[in-house]
N, C-alpha and C positions, 0 to 999 in steps of 0.2 A: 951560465944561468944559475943561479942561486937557489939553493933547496927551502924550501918550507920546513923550519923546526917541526914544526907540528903534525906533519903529516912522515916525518923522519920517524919522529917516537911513534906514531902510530903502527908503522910497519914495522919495525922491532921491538914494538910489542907484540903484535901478532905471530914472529915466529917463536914466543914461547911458549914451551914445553904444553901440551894440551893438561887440566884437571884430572887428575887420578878419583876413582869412587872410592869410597871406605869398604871395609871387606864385611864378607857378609858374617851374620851373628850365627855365633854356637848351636847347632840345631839340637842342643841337649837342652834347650830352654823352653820355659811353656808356652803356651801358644797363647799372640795377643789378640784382640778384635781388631778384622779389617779395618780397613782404612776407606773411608765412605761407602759403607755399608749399603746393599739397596735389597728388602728393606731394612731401616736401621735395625741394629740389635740390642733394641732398650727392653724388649720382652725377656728372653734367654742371653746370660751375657755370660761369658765365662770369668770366675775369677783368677786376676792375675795376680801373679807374684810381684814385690816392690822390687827385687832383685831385674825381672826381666825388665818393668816400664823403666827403673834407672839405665837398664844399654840402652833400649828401644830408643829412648829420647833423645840418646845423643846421637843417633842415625838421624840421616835426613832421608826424605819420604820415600827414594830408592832404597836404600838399605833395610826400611822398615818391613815394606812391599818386601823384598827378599828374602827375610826374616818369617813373613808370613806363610811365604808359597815354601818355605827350610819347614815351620813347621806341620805345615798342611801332610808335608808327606812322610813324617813321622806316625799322625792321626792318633795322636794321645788320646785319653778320656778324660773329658774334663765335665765338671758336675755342671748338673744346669741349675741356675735361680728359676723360682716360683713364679709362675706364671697367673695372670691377672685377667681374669676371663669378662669377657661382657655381659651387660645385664641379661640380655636374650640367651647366653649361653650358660651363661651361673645358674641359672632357674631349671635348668633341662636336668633330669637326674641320668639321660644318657651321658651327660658331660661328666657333670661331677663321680659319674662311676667308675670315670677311666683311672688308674691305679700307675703308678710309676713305671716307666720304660729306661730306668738307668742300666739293670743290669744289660734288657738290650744292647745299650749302647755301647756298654764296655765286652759284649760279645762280640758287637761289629767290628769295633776297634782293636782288639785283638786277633781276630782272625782274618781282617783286612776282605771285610764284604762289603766296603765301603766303596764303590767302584773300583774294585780291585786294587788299591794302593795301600801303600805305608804297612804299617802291620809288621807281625811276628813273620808271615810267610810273606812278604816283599820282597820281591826279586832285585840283588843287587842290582843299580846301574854301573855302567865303564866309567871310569872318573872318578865315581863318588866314592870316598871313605866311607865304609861300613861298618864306623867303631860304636854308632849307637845303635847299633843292630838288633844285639840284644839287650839295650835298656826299656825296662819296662814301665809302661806309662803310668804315672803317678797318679792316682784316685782322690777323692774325698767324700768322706763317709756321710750317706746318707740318710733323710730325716723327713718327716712332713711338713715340720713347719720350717721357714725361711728365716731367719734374721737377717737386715738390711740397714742396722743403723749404723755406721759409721763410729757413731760415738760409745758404743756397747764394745767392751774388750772380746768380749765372744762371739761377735759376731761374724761371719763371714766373709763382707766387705773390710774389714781390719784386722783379719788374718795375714799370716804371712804364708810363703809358699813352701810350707811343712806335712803337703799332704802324706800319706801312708801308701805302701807301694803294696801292690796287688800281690798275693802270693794264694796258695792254694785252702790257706784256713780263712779266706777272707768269707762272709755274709751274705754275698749277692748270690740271689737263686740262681736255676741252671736260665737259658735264655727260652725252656720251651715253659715254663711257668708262668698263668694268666696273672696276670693283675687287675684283671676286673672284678670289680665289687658288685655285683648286682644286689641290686634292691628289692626287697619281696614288699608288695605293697600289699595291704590286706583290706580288701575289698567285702563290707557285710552283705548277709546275704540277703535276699531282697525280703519286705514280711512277710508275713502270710495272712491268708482273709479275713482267720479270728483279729488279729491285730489292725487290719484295716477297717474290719465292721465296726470294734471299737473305738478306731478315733472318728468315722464317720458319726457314732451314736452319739460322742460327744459335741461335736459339731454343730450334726442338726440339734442339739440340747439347746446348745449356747444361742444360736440361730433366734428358735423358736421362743426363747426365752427375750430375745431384745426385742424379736416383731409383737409378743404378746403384752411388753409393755403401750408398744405404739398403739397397738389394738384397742386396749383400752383408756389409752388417752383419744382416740376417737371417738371412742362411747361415750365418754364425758364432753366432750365438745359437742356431740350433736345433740346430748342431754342440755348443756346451757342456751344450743339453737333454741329448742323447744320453749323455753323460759321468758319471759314476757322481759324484752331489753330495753324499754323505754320508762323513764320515771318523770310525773308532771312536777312541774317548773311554779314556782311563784306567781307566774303570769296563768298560771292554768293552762299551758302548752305543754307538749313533752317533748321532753329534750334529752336526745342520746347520749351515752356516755360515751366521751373520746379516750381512748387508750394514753395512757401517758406516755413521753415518747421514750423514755426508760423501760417502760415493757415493750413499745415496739424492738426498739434496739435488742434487747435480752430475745425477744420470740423469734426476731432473723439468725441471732448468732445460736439461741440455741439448736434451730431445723438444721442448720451446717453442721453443726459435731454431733448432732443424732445423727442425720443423715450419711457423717462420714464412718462413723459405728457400725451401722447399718452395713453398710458397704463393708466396711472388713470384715465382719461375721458371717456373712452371706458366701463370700468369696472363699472363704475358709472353709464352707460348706460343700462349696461347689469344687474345689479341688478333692476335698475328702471324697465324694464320691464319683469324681474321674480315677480319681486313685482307686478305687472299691472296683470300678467297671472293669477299667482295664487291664487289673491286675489280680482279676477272679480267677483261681485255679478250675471253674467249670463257669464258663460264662451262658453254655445253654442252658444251666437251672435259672437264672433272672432269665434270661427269655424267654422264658418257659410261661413266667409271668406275667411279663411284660415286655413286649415290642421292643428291640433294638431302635427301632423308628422313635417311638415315642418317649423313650427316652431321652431321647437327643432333642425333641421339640421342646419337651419339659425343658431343659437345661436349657437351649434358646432362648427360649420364654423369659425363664427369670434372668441373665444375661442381659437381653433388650430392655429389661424394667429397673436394672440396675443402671445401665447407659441413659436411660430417657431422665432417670433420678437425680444422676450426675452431671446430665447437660445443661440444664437449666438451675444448676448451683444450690440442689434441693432448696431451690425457695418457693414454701407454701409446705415443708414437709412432705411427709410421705400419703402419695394420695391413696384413694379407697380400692384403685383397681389394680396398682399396683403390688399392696399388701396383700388382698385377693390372691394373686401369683406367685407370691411367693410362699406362702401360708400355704395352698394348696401344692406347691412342687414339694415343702417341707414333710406334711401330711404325708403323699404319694410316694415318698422314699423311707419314709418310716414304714408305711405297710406293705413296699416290698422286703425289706428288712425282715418283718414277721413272717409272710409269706414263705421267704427263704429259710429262716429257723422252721418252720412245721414241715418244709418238706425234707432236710437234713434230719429231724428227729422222726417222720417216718420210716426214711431211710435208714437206718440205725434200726427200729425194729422190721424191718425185713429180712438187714443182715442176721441178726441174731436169730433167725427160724432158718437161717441155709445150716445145714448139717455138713455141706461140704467144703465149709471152711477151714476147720478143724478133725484133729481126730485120726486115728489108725484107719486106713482104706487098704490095706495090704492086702493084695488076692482078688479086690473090688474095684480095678481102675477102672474097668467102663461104667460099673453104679455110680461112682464118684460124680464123672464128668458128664453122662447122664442127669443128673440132680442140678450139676450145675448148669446146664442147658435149658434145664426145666423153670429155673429161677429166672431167667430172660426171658421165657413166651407169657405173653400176655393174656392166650387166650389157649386151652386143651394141654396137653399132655404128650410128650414123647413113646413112644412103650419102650419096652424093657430093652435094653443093648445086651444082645446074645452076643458070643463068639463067632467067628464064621468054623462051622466044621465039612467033613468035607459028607458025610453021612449025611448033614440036614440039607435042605433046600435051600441056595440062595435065588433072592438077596432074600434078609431077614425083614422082619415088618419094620424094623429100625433104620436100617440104611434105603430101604421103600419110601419110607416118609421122607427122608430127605433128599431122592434122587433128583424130583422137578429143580431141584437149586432156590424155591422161594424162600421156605425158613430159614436155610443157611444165611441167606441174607438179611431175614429180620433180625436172626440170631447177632450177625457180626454189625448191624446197626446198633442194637440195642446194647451189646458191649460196649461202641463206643462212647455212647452216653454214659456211660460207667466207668469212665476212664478221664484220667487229666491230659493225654495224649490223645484228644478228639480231631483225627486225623485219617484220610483213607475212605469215607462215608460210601456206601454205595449207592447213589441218588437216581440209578436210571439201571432196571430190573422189569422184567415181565411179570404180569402177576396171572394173565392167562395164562397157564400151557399147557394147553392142548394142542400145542403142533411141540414134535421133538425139537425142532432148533429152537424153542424158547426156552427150554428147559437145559438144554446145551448152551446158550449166552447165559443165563442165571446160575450155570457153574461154573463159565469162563471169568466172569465179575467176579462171581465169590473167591477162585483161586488166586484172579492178579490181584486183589484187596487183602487178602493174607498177606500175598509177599509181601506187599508194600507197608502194611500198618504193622503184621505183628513179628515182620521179617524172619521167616522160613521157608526155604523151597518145599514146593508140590509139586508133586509128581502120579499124577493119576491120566487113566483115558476119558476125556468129559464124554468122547463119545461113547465110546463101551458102556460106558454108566445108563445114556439116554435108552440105549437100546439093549438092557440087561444080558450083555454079556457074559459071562460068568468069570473071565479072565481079566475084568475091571474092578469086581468089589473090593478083593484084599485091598489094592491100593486107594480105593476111596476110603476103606474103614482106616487103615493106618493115617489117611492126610487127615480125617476129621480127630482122632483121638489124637495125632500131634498135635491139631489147632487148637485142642480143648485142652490141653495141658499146658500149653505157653501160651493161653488169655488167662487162665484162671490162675497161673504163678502170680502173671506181672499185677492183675488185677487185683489178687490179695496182697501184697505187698506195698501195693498204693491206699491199700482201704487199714490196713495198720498201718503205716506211717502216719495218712491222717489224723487216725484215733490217738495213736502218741504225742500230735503235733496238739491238738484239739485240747488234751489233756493238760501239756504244760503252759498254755494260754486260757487255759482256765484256772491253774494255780497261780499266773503271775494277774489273771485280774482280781483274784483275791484281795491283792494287795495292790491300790490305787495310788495312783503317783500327790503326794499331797499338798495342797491346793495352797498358792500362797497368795497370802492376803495381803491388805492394802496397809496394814502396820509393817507388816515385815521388808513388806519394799521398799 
């Protein structure tokens, strides 16, 4: 039987010799980018040498691949390219504070914390030549900014593989060195109430100043009502006069750009003193005035008269009862305003007749704080604060007056009214006591209302106290002369800053910010 040529050659082909792989590349070479990367490495790429892509390429995709995994376990340092952040990240100043992690990287790399391989301390394998054992990974010097154009002779994609070899005078910090930048961002401080009363007063100015025009463009309108509108006619009839449709026109567009004026001066207004309310350093002196309540209706008020204005596209202008409302909230906020200045300018002279503000008290701490005690009751007199000795009779007529615990209480209320820390109140107190335990709950308030507002422990027997003791007063006179010396530090301290603050917002309204006119704009 006759063989087939063709299937002859095919079996004598097949017993030759199997394809040899090419051998693998020099592991003294730098290390190239994986071979389909996941994800790719178009962010951080490392620059190669022209030296290495010319072997690389002539390897086929085995050889490459073993070229890669030769240099993986070398674990050089190779510089990273500049990385390109996204919009949501570029904006963040967490992001952009982070500072370079090169030297890290060349600490990893040479100490082989890189999951344990490659490196200076890598442990020989059986097999392998150990003759680049100790070559040291070639570096390049680092910078902030990146060059990436190919066609720039100095730039880093058309380099060649010339880097500079690590030695011990090189530049990179130690690896425990932050590279964070932190940012200090300078936040102003918030104003203060001179500064808020004054762009309120300019507000309501401005305010009052466009409603007073309206104002009296209604006087004149119902001045022409009154005016006889009718003129007879040739025929001996009278015959009204029709508006030309040029002034109707002109009178609807003009009610919209008053109207929309209106509205932004108003609203200017009305911020200014949300701002005033809110950010009063003693908001019980305006309440003091005027109702929290009524205040907020007011503002309601003109609020709704500004919406009613603007829904109906201010056409017919600004009517009579809504001007009404706002004229009269304008009014009402100016004379709290005054209000508020005559009771700051009483107070100022009160201050200046306390003696215990100032001044040498050496030798006289309980006349001191005595007087100052005296300056918060509103009605009678303390008597004199003796010493406790041990010769005289306790308790003295001083620490008597105050055993029931009622004054103490007026006393540490009406502190707090005199304080920008208006916190701690004591709102629920006996004012009978003629039974002992009321006079023991109107000590127990008074002492937890110390701790809390002007934070210092007490330590006294409320009851020893009720029931005169003689082994309670030391400790009651010590807790009230603590308490009166740490209200009346922090108290004066707040009533001169004020007066400092008060001072130099009176020297900068001196000088008004100045006003630009309608040529200069």
């Amino acid at each position: 039987m006759a063989l087939n040529p063709a299937v002859t050659l095919d079996r004598t082909a097949s017993r030759s010799p199997p394809l040899t792989r090419d051998s693998s590349p020099s592991p003294s070479i730098s290390p190239t980018p994986a071979l389909s990367a996941c994800p790719p490495l178009d962010r951080s790429v490392s620059a190669t040498s022209s030296t290495a892509t010319s072997t690389a390429s002539g390897h086929s995709v085995g050889s490459r691949s073993s070229s890669a995994s030769a240099a993986l376990r070398q674990r050089g340092y190779v510089r990273p390219h500049g990385v390109a952040f996204a919009d949501s990240a570029g904006k963040r100043d967490s992001v952009l504070s982070l500072g370079s992690i090169a030297h890290l990287q060349y600490y990893f790399a040479r100490t082989g914390l890189l999951d344990g391989k490659g490196a200076q301390l890598a442990k020989p394998k059986q097999g392998v030549s150990d003759n680049h054992g100790d070559a040291k990974p070639k570096i390049r010097s680092s910078s902030d900014t990146v060059n990436l154009d190919e066609d720039d002779p100095n730039s880093i994609a058309a380099d060649d593989d010339t880097g500079q070899e690590w030695d011990s005078n090189n530049t990179l910090p130690a690896p425990t060195v932050s590279t964070y930048r932190h940012k200090v961002q300078y936040l102003p401080p918030p104003p203060d109430s001179a500064k808020l009363r004054r762009d309120l007063k300019k507000a309501l100015g401005d305010a009052e100043k466009v409603l007073s025009t309206v104002d009296s463009e209604h006087v004149d309108a119902l001045e022409r009502r009154k005016r006889p509108q009718a003129s007879t006619g040739p025929g001996g009839k009278d015959e009204e006069k029709e508006p030309s449709p040029l002034k109707r026109s002109h009178t609807a567009g003009w009610y919209e750009i008053q109207g929309l004026h209106i509205l932004d001066v108003v609203t200017l207004a009305i911020r200014a003193a949300k701002m005033y309310y809110t950010a009063h350093e003693q908001p019980q002196r305006i309440y003091s005035i005027k109702s929290e309540r009524e205040i907020r209706e007011e503002l309601v008020g003109v609020l709704d008269a500004l919406k009613r204005m603007a829904s109906r596209n201010f056409a017919g202008g600004l009517k009579d009862e809504e001007l009404t409302t706002m004229m009269s909230w304008l009014r009402g906020v100016d004379h709290l305003i005054t209000e508020e200045e005559a009771l700051e300018k009483q107070e100022v002279k009160e201050q200046e007749k306390w003696q215990w503000l100032e001044g040498s008290w050496e030798g006289r701490q309980r006349e001191r704080e005595r007087s100052f005690l005296n300056s918060f009751l509103s009605e009678g007199q303390l008597p004199d604060w003796a010493p406790l000795e041990p010769t005289k009779p306790v308790p003295t007529p001083f620490l008597e007056a105050l055993r029931n615990g009622l004054k103490l209480v007026h006393l540490h209320n009406a502190m707090l009214k005199k304080s920008k820390r208006q916190f701690g109140e004591i709102k629920t107190f006996h004012t009978d006591t003629a039974k002992p335990y009321r006079c023991a709950e109107n000590l127990r308030f008074w002492v937890k209302a110390v701790e809390i507002r002007w934070e210092m422990k007490v330590k006294m027997d409320v009851t020893g106290v009720v029931h005169r003791k003689e082994a309670a007063w030391p400790d009651f006179e010590t807790a009230i002369l603590q308490w009166c010396q740490t209200a009346r530090e922090e108290l004066t301290k707040e009533w001169k800053e004020s007066t400092r603050m008060k001072r130099s917002s009176t020297f900068f309204s001196a000088y008004p910010e100045p006003e630009i006119t309608n040529q200069e704009a």
